[in-house]
C-alpha positions in Angstrom: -21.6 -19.4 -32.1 -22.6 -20.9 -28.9 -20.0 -22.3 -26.9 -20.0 -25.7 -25.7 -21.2 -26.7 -22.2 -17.8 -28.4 -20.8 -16.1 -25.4 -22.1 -18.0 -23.1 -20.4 -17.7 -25.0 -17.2 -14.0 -25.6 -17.5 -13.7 -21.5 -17.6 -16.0 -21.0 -14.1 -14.1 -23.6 -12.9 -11.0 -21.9 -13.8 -12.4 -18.0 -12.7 -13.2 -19.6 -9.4 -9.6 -21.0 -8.9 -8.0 -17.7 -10.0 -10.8 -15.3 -7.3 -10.0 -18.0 -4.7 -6.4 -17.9 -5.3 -6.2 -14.0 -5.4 -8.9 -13.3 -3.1 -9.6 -9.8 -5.1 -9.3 -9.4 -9.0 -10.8 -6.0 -10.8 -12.9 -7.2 -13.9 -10.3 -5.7 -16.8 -7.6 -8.4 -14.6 -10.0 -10.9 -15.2 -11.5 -10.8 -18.6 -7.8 -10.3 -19.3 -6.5 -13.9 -17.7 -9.8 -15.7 -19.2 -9.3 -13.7 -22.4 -13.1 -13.3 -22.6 -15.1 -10.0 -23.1 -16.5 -8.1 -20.1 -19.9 -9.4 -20.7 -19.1 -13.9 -20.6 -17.0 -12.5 -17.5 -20.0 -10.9 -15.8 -22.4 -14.0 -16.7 -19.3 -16.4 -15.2 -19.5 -14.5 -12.3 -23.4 -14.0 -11.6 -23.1 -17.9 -11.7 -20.5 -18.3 -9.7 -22.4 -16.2 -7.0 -25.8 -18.1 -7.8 -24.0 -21.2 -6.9 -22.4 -19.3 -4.0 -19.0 -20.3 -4.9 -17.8 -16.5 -4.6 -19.1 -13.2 -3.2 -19.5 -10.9 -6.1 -18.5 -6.6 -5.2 -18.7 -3.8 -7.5 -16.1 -4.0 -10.3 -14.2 -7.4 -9.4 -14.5 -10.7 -7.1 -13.7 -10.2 -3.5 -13.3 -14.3 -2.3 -13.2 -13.9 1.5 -10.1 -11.6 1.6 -11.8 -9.3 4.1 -12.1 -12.2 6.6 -8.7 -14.3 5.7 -6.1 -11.3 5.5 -5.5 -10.8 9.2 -7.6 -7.5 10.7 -6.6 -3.8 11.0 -6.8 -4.9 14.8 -4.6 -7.9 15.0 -2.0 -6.3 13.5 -1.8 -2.8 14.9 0.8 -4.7 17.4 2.9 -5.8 15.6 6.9 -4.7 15.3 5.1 -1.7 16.9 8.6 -0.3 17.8 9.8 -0.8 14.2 6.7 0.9 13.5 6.9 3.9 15.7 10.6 4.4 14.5 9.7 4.6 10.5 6.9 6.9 11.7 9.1 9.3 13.3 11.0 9.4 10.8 8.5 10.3 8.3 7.6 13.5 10.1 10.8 14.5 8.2 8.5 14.6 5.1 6.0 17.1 6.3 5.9 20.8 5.0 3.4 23.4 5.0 0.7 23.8 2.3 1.3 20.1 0.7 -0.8 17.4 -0.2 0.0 13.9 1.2 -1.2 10.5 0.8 -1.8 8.1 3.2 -1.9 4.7 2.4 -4.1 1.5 3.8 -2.1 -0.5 6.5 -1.3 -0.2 10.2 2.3 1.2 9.6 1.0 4.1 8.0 -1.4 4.7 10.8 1.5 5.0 13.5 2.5 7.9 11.2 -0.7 9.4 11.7 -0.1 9.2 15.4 3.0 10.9 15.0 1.9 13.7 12.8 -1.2 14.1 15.5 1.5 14.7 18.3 3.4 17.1 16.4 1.7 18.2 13.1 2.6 20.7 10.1 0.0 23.0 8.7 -1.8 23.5 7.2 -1.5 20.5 5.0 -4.3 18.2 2.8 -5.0 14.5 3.2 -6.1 12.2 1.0 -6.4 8.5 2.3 -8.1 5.2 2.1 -7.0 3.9 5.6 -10.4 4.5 7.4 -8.7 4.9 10.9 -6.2 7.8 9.5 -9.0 9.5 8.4 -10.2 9.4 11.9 -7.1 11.0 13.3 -6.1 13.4 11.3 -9.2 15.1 11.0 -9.4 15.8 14.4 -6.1 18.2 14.2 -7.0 22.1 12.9 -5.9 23.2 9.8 -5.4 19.7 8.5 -7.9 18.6 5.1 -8.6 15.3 5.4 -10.8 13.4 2.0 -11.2 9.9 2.1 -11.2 7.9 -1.3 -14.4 6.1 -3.1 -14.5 2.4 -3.2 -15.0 -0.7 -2.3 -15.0 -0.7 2.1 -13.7 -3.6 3.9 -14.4 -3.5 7.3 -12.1 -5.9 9.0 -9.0 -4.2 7.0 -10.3 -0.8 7.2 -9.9 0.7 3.8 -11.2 0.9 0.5 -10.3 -0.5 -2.6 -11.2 -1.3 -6.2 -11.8 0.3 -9.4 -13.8 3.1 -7.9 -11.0 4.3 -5.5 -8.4 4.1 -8.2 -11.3 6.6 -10.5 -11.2 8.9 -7.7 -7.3 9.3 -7.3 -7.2 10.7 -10.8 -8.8 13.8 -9.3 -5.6 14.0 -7.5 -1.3 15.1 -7.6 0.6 14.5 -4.3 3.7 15.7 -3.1 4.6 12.6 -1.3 2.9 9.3 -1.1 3.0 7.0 2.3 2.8 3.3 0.8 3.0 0.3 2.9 3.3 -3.4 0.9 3.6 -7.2 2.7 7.6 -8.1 1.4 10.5 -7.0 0.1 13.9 -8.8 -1.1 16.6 -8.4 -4.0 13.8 -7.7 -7.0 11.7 -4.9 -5.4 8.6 -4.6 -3.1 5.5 -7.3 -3.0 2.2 -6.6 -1.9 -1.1 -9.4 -1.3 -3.8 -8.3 -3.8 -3.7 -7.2 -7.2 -6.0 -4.8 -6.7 -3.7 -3.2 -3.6 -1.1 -2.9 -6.0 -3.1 -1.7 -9.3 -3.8 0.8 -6.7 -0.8 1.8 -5.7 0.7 2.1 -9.3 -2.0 4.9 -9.9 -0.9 6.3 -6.2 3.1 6.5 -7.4 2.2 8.1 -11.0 0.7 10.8 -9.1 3.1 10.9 -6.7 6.0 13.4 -6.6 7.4 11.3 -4.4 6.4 7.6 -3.2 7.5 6.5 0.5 7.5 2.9 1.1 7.6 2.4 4.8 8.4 -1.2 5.7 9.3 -2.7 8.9 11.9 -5.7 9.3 9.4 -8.3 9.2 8.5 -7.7 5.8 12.5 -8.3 4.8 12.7 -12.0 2.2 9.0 -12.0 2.2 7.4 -12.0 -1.5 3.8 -12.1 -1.9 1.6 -13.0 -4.8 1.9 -9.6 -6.4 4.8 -8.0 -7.3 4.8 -4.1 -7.2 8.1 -2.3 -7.8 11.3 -2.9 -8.3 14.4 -0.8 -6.1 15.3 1.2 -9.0 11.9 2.4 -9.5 11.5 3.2 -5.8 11.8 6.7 -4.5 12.0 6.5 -0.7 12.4 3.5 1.3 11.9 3.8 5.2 12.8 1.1 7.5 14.4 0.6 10.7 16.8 -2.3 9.1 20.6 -1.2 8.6 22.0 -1.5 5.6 24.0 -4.6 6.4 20.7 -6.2 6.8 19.3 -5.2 3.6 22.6 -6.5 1.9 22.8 -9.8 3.5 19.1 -9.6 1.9 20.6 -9.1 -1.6 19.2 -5.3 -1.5 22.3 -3.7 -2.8 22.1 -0.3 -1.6 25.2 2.6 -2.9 26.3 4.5 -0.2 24.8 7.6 -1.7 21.7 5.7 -1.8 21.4 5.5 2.3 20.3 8.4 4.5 19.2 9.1 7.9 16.7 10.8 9.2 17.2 14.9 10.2 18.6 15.0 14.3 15.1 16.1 16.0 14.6 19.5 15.7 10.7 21.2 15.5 8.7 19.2 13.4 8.3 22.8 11.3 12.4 22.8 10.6 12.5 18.9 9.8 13.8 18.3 6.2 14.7 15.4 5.0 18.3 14.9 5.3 21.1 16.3 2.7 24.1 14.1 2.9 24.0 10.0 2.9 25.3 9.0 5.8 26.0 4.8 6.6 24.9 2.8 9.3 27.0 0.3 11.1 23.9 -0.9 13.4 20.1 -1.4 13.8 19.9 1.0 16.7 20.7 4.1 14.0 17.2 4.4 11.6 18.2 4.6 7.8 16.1 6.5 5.1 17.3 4.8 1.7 16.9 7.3 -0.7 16.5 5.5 -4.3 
């Protein structure tokens, strides 16, 4: 049965709202929100691109994300001390002969500066930050694969359906994850497609690290990704007073620090939860 015109139009009109509200939506998400098959969805979309209201990528609508979303670049600065702190302290979660994720996002990149000054190998590498990939396989002894999918430039990573194919080749003993908010429900993140990602990254995960700096604290973006009780790790240079005050109810035995420095090949992550009374001590909440 052919469907009328105006109903037709009302749905492009609607598929352009929800690509220009999300910036990036897989196909499934859409066909799913429209409740149309995977063929109307394609023929919305062709149109939409004929009439050059979106920009039409392999396996979903990208709408001007990769210029929007502020650059790898522009926010490589920022809380960089914040960011250097969480990365130190991830060095606690390196041990020989393991195989790590690292995840898109200028936070995990200080991390990769870290493990560059003082690495533990030999390890394997699987990443979709572009710019990791760039430093870690530099260091010997270090196996660095970067995922399929979907490049944008300006963020430096890939993303879509075809990089979240091509993590199902993989298991990792710990995932880095970064995201753009937490508060009292759990951890937010910008895209859907970042987080469809990242929910195939922490079932392959033996364990998932979220590594969020005190900016991100009572910021929620569109997409929610986990909430605290689902959370393995969280790494952040906020005390635990501050994450309270936020309504992130932490247990005592839920708070860590970081192991005293020691050689980056005797760094465990630490045994016994220990409380913080201030910002200048760097918590690992262990969830």
């Amino acid at each position: 049965m052919k469907v009328p015109l105006h109903i037709v139009l009302a749905r492009r009109a609607r598929l352009a709202q929800i690509v220009e509200q999300h910036r990036y939506l897989p196909v499934k998400e859409l066909c799913l929100r429209l409740e149309v098959s995977e063929a109307t969805l394609r023929r919305d979309l062709a149109a939409l691109v004929q009439e050059k209201r979106i920009t039409r990528t392999y396996g979903g609508a990208l709408s001007e994300f990769n210029d929007r979303f502020p650059s790898f670049r522009e926010r490589q600065n920022q809380a960089s001390p914040a960011k250097r702190k969480i990365a130190n302290a991830a060095l606690a979660f390196f041990e020989p002969n393991r195989t790590y994720f690292f995840d898109s996002g200028t936070t995990i990149y200080a991390i990769a500066e870290a493990f560059r000054e003082h690495p533990v190998t030999p390890v394997t590498v699987v990443t979709s930050n572009l710019p990791v990939g760039e430093i870690l396989a530099s260091i010997p002894d270090v196996q660095v694969f970067q995922l399929a999918g979907q490049l944008l430039h300006l963020q430096s990573t890939l993303l879509g359906e075809t990089a979240q194919r091509s993590l199902e080749f993989w298991k990792f003993d710990v995932a880095f994850l970064s995201a753009e908010g937490m508060d009292a429900d759990g951890i937010w993140n910008s895209q859907a497609a970042i987080v469809e990602q990242q929910k195939v990254l922490i079932s392959r995960a033996g364990r998932s690290v979220f590594c969020l700096d005190g900016s991100k604290l009572r910021k929620r973006s569109p997409h929610f990704l986990i909430a605290w009780p689902d959370v393995d790790f969280l790494l952040t240079e906020l005390s635990s007073q501050k994450l309270l005050g936020a309504g992130i109810n932490l247990r005592e035995t839920q708070f860590r620090q970081p192991a005293p420095k020691t050689s980056p090949s005797e760094a465990k992550v630490p045994p016994s939860p220990l409380p913080s009374d201030g910002d200048d001590e760097f918590p690992v909440h262990i969830l």
